[in-house]
C-alpha positions as CSV (number, residue, x, y, z in Angstrom):
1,X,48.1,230.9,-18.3
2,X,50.3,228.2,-19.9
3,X,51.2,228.6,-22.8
4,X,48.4,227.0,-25.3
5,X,49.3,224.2,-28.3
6,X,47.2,223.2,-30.7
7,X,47.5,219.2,-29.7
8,X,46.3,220.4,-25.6
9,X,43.6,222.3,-26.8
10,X,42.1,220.0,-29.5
11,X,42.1,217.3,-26.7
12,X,39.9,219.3,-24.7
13,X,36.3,220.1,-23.7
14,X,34.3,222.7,-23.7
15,X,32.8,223.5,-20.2
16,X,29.6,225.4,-19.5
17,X,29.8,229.3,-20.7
18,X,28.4,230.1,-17.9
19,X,31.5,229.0,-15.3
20,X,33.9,231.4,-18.1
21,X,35.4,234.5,-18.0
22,X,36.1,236.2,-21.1
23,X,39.4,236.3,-21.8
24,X,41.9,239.2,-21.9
25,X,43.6,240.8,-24.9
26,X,46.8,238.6,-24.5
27,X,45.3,236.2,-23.9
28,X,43.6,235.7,-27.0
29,X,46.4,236.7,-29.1
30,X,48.2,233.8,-27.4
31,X,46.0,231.0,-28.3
32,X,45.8,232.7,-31.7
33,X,49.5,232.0,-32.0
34,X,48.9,228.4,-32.2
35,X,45.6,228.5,-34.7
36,X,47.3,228.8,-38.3
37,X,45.4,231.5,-40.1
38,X,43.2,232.3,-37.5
39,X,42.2,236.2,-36.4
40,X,40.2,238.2,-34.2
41,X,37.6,240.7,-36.3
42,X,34.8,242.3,-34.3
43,X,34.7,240.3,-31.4
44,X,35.2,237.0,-32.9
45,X,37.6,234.2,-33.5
46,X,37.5,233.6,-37.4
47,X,39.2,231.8,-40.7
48,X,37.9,231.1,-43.7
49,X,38.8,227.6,-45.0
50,X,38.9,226.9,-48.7
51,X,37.6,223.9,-50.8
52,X,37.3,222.4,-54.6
53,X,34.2,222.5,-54.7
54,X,30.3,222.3,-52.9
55,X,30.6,218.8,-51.7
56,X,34.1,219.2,-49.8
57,X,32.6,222.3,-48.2
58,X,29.5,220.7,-47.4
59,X,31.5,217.9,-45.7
60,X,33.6,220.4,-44.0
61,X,30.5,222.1,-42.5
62,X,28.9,218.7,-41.5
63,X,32.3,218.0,-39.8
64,X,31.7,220.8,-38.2
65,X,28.4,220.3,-37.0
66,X,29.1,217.2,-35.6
67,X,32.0,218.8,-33.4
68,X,29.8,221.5,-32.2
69,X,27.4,219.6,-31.6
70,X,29.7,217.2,-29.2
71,X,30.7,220.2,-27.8
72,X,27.8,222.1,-27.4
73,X,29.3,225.0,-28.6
74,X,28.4,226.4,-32.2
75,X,30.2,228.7,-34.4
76,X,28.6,231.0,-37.0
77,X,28.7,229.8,-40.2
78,X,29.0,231.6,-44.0
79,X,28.9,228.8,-46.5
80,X,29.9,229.0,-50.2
81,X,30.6,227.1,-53.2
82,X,33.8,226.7,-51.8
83,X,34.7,227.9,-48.9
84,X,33.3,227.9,-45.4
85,X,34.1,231.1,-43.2
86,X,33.8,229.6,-39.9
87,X,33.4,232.8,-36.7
88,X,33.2,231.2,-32.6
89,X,32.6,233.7,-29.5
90,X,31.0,232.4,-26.3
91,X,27.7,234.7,-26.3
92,X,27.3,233.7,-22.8
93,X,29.5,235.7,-21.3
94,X,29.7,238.1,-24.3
95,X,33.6,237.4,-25.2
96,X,36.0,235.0,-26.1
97,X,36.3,232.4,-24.3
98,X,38.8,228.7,-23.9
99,X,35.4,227.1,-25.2
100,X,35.9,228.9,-28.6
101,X,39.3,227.8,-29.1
102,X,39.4,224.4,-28.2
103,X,36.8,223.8,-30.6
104,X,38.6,225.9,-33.6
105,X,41.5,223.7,-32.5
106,X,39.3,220.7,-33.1
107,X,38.5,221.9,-36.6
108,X,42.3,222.5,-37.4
109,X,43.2,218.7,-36.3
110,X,40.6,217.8,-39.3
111,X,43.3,218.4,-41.7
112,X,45.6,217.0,-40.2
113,X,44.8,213.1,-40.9
């Protein structure tokens, strides 16, 4: 594997789950590197990103949704008054997969306009 950035990976695209493998324990550390605040708890990929108020966290997770929905890959959601705990893994093939980072990379590049 190459090593991952956050500007590659946010230009990508998730493929189908189904042509994945999950990926190894390095591996996942290693995209992890390059995803500011992200971890890996209990099988998942997962930050919690914080907000003002309701609205900027309801326009976070409506951000959201439209990415995953582009994607075709959807995270697990907790939503608050203000702050959004956002959790990916590729339940297809029971792992993590590239499909979960490129689309927590896609989240990250929404703060950085």
């Amino acid at each position: 594997m190459d090593k991952p950035n956050l500007q590659s990976l946010a230009a990508g695209r998730c493929t189908d789950a189904r042509s994945l493998s999950a990926l190894s324990e390095g591996d996942i550390g290693a995209y992890l590197s390059v995803l500011p605040g992200w971890s890996f708890e209990q099988g998942e990929i997962v930050k919690t990103f914080k907000f003002a108020n309701y609205y900027e966290t309801l326009t976070f997770v409506n951000a959201t949704a439209w990415i995953s929905h582009r994607q075709d890959h959807h995270p697990d959601l907790s939503v608050h008054f203000n702050r959004c705990r956002v959790a990916y893994s590729t339940h297809a093939i029971h792992g993590i997969s590239t499909n979960d980072f490129i689309c927590a990379a896609k989240i990250e590049t929404l703060f950085a306009a």
